[in-house]
N, C-alpha and C positions, 0 to 999 in steps of 0.2 A: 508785207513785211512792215512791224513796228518799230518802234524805239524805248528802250526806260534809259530814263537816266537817276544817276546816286550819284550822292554829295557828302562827300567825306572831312568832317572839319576837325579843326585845334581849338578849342576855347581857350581865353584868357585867363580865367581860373586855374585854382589851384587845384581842383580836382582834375580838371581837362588834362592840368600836367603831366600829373601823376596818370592816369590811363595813357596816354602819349607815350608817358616814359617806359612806362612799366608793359613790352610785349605788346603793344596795340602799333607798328609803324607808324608812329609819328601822329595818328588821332586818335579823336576821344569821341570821337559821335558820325552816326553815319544815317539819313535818310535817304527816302525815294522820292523824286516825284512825280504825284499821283497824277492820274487826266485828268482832274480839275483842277493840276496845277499846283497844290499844296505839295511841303515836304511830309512823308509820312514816316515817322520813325517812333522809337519807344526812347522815352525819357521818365526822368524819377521828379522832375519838378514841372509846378503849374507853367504856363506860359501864357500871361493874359489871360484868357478866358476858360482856355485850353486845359484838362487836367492832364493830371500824369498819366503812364501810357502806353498803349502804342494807338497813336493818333495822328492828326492829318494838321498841322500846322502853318501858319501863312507864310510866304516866300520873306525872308529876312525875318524872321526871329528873333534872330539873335545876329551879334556881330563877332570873325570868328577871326581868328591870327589867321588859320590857313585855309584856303577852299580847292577842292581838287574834287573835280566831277567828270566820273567816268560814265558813257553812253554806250549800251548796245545795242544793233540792230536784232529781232528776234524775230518769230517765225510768228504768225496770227496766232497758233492753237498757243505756244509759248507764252504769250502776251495775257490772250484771256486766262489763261491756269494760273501765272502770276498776282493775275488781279483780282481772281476769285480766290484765290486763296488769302492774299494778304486782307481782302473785303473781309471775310470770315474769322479776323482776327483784329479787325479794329474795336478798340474799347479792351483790348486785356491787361490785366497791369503786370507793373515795372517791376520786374523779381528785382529791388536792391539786393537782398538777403544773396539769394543767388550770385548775382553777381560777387557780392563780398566774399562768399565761401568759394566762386573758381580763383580770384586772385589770391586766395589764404592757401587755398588747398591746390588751383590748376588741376592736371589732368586727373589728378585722383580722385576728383570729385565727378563722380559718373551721372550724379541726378541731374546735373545743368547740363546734360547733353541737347547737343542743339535742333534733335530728331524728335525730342519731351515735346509733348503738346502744349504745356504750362511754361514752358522757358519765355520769360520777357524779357529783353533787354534788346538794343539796336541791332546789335549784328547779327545777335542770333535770330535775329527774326526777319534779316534780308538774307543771310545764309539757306534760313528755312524757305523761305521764299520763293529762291532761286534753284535749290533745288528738289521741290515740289512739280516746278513749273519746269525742269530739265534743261538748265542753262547750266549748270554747272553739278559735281557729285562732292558732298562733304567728305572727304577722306574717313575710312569708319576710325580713325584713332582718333581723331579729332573732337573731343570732350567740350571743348567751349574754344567760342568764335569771337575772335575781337575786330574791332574796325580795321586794324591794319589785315586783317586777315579775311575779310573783306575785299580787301584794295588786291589783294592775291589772287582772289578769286575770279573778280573782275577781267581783272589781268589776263589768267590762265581764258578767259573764257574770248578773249580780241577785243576788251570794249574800248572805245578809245578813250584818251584821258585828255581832261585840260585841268592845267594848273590855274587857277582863279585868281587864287591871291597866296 
């Protein structure tokens, strides 16, 4: 039996608000972290060195209003399908565009489904993740995944939570 754990934040920013506010429970960003340690999540901006993404980031980053990180124990075969698959998708990039058209359009927009092999954006790409590797099933109406729906997921799945900050 393994562990992942994910880190669900509120940036300071005024975009971080607007995703927080707008249908995301209360965040705007959501990574994993990897076995070496790093946060690995998809973002639309450089970070240091780091480009945009979905990539593997060093522990504080960034500094965040909220931090709430959920942990789940998982099964071996669980853990390696997780990691093999999110391996297999490091270096894709940040669908902004996407993203803009599910919050313009939400569900009606069926190409940012979170099952698309090209969907990049945070959640949809721990969503995919997790249920790739059989931790969790994306409800099939569910057309796009935001961080707070993430936190749902989690949730539904017993991971446990701790509130950070």
């Amino acid at each position: 039996m393994k562990s992942i754990t994910w880190q669900l934040v509120k940036g300071y920013g005024f975009g971080s608000k607007v995703i927080a506010f707008f249908g995301a429970g209360g965040y705007s960003h959501i990574d994993v972290e990897s076995p070496a340690g790093y946060l690995r999540g998809a973002r639309s901006d450089k970070i240091g060195h780091v480009l945009p993404g979905y990539r593997d980031r060093p522990q504080n980053y960034e500094t965040w209003a909220k931090v709430t990180r959920y942990t789940l124990d998982v099964a071996d075969e669980q853990y390696a399908k997780y990691w093999q698959f999110s391996d297999a998708h490091l270096g894709d990039p940040y669908d902004e565009r996407g993203l803009f058209m599910a919050f313009l359009f939400g569900h009606k927009h069926k190409l940012r489904d979170p099952r698309n092999k090209w969907v990049g954006w945070c959640s949809q790409e721990v969503a995919r993740n997790g249920e790739f590797s059989g931790l969790w099933v994306i409800p099939p109406q569910k057309t796009n995944i935001e961080p707070g729906d993430c936190a749902m997921l989690l949730t539904g799945a017993w991971a446990r939570r701790e509130d950070v900050k």
